[in-house]
C-alpha positions in Angstrom: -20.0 -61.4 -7.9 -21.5 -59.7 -11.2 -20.3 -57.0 -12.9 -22.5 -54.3 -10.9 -21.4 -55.6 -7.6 -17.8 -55.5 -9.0 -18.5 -52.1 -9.7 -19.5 -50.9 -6.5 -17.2 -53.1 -4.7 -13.9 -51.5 -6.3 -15.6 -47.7 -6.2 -16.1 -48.3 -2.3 -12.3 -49.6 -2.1 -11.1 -46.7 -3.8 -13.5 -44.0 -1.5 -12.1 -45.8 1.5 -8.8 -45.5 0.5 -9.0 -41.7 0.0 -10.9 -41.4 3.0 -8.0 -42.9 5.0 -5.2 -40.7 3.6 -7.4 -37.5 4.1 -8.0 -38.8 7.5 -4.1 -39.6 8.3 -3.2 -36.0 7.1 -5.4 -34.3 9.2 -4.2 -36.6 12.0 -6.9 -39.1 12.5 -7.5 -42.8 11.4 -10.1 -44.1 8.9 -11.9 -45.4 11.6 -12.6 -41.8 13.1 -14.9 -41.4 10.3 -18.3 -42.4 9.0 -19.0 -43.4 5.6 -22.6 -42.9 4.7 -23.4 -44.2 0.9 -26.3 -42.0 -0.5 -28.5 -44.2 -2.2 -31.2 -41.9 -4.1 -32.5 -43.5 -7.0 -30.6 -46.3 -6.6 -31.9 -50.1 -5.8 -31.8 -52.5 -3.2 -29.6 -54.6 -5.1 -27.2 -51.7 -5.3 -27.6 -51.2 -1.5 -27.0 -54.8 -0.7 -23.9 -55.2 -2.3 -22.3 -52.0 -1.2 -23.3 -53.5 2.6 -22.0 -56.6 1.6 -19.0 -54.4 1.1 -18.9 -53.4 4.8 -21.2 -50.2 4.1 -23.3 -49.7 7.6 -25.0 -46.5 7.0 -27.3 -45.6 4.2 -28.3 -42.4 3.5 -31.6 -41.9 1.9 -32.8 -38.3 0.5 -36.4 -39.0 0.4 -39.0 -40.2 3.1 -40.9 -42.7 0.7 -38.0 -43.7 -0.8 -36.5 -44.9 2.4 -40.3 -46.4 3.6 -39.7 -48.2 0.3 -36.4 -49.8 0.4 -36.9 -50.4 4.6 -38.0 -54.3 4.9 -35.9 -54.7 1.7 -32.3 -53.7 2.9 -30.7 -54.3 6.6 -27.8 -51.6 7.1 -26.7 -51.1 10.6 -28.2 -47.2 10.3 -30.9 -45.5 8.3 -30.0 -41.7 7.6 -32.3 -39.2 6.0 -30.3 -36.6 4.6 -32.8 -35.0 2.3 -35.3 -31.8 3.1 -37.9 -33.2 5.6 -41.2 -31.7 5.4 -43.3 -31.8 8.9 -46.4 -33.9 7.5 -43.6 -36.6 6.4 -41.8 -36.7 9.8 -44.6 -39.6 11.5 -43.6 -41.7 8.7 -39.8 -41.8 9.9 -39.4 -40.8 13.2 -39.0 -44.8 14.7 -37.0 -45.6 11.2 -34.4 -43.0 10.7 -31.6 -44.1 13.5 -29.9 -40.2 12.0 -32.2 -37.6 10.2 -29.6 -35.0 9.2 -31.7 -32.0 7.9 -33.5 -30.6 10.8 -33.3 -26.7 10.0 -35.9 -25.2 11.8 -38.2 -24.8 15.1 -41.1 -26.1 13.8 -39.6 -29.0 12.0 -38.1 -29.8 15.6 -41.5 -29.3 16.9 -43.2 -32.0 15.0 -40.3 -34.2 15.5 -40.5 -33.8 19.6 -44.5 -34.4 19.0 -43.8 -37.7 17.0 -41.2 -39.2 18.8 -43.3 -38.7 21.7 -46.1 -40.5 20.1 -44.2 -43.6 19.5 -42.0 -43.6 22.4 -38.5 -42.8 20.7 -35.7 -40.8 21.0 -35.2 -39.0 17.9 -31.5 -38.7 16.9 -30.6 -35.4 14.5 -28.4 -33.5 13.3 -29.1 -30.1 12.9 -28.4 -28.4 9.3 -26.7 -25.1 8.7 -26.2 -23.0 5.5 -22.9 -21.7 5.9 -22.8 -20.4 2.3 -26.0 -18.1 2.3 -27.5 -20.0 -0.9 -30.8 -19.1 -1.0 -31.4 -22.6 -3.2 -29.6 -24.6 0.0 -32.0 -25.6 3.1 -30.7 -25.2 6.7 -30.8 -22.7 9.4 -28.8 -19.2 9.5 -25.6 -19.2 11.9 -27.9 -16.7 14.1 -31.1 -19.1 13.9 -28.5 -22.4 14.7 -28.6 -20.9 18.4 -32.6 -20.5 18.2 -32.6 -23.9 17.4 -30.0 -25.1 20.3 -32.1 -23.2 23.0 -35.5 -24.6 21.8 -34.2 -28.4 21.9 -32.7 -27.9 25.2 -35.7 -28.4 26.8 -37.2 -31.7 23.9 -37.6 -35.2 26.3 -37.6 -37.1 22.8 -35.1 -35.4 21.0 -31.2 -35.9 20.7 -28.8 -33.7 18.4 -25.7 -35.3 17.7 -24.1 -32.3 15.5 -24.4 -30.4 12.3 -24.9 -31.2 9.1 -24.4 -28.8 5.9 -23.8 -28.8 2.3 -21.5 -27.1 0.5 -22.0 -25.1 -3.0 -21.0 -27.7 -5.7 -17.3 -28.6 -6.0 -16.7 -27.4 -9.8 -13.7 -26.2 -11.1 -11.4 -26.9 -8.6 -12.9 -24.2 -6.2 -12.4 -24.3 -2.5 -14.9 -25.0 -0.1 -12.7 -24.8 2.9 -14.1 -21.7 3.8 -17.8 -23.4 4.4 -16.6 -26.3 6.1 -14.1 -24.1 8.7 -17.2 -21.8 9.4 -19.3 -24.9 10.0 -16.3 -26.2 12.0 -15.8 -22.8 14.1 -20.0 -23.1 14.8 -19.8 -26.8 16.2 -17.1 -25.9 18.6 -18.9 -22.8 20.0 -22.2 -24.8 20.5 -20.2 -27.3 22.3 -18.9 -24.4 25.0 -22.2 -23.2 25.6 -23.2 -26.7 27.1 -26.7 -26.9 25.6 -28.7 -29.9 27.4 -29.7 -32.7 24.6 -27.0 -31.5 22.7 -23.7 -33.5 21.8 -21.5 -32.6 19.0 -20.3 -36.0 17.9 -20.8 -36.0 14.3 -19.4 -33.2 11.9 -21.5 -34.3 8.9 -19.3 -32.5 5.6 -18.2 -33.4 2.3 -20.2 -35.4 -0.7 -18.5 -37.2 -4.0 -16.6 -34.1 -4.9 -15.2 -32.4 -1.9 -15.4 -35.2 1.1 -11.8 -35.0 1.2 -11.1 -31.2 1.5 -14.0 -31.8 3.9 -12.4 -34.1 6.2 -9.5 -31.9 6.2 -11.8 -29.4 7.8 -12.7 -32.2 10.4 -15.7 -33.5 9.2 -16.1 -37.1 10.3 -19.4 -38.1 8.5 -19.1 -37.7 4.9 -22.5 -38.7 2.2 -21.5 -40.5 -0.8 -23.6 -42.1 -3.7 -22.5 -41.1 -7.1 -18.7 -42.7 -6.5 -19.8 -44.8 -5.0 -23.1 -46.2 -7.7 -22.0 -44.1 -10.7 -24.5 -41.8 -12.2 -28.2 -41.5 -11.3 -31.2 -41.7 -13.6 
């Protein structure tokens, strides 16, 4: 093992840790959530040895970034967590096993239509922007029911639950109040039975909040600078 791999290796220990006592104080195990390791901007040598670490899902932010790295890495499951733009989505569709950031009808649309094409179920999350930032992608509380109805009726499409993100953790300020609204949504989509619809996967909390996150009952949380250090 070189340094790098060291690196990684001990940063991944330490993330796991504190993902176990977040997930003991809020009454679950470790193994009740999902660790997805972000990996923009960062190689597939990086990748490999945080899989070799036990890492199974890797979170990419770009299409042709994750095209790239594809044949080159073998993690379990291939999230895209970035903005997805509809002329990128034929490129993807049969290689993302998650894409996280489905935040609008026509987005769903061209997924349906692409999936179809290749004979696939598509797997999503649907994203909401619980904080109003007008620089933050995802669908309106009102427009995540708009987006329930119209994938009720998709044959290729399955949502597994919501994703969001958070304004940035500085200064020790709370984000409780995002993550419990994104919370309070989940559970109301879930009584309102929605066909294609399951919500198994709470996707909240990045480097600097995943624990106040899973606090909140998140069970997916994205993580790549604690885990790879800095980007460039």
């Amino acid at each position: 093992m070189n340094e790098r791999e060291y690196e990684i290796s001990e940063n991944i220990k330490r993330i796991k840790e504190k993902i176990a006592n977040a997930a003991l104080k809020s009454g679950r195990s470790e193994k009740d959530i999902t660790l997805v390791c972000v990996t923009k901007n960062f190689s597939p040598d990086d990748i490999n040895a945080a899989l070799s670490c036990g890492i199974s899902d890797i979170g990419e932010n770009r299409v042709q970034e994750m095209c790239d790295k594809y044949d080159k890495v073998f993690p379990k499951k291939w999230h895209l967590i970035g903005h997805l733009q509809t002329n990128k989505v034929k490129y993807i569709v049969d290689k993302a096993d998650l894409i996280q950031s489905v935040d609008s009808v026509k987005l769903l649309k061209e997924i349906e239509n692409q999936a179809a094409k290749k004979d696939v179920i598509s797997e999503i999350l649907l994203q909401i922007n619980t904080s109003g930032e007008e620089t933050k992608f995802g669908a309106s509380t009102d427009e995540m029911y708009e987006l329930c109805e119209c994938v009720s009726s998709m044959k290729h499409i399955k949502v597994r639950g919501f994703m969001t993100i958070a304004p940035l953790y500085v200064n020790n300020v709370s984000n409780t109040l995002h993550f419990d609204n994104t919370r309070k949504l989940c559970l109301d989509i879930m009584k309102k039975k929605y066909d294609n619809i399951s919500m198994d996967y709470l996707s909240m909390g990045m480097s600097g909040d995943f624990e106040e996150a899973i606090m909140c009952g998140s069970n997916m949380v994205r993580i790549g600078s604690a885990i790879f250090g800095k980007r460039y």
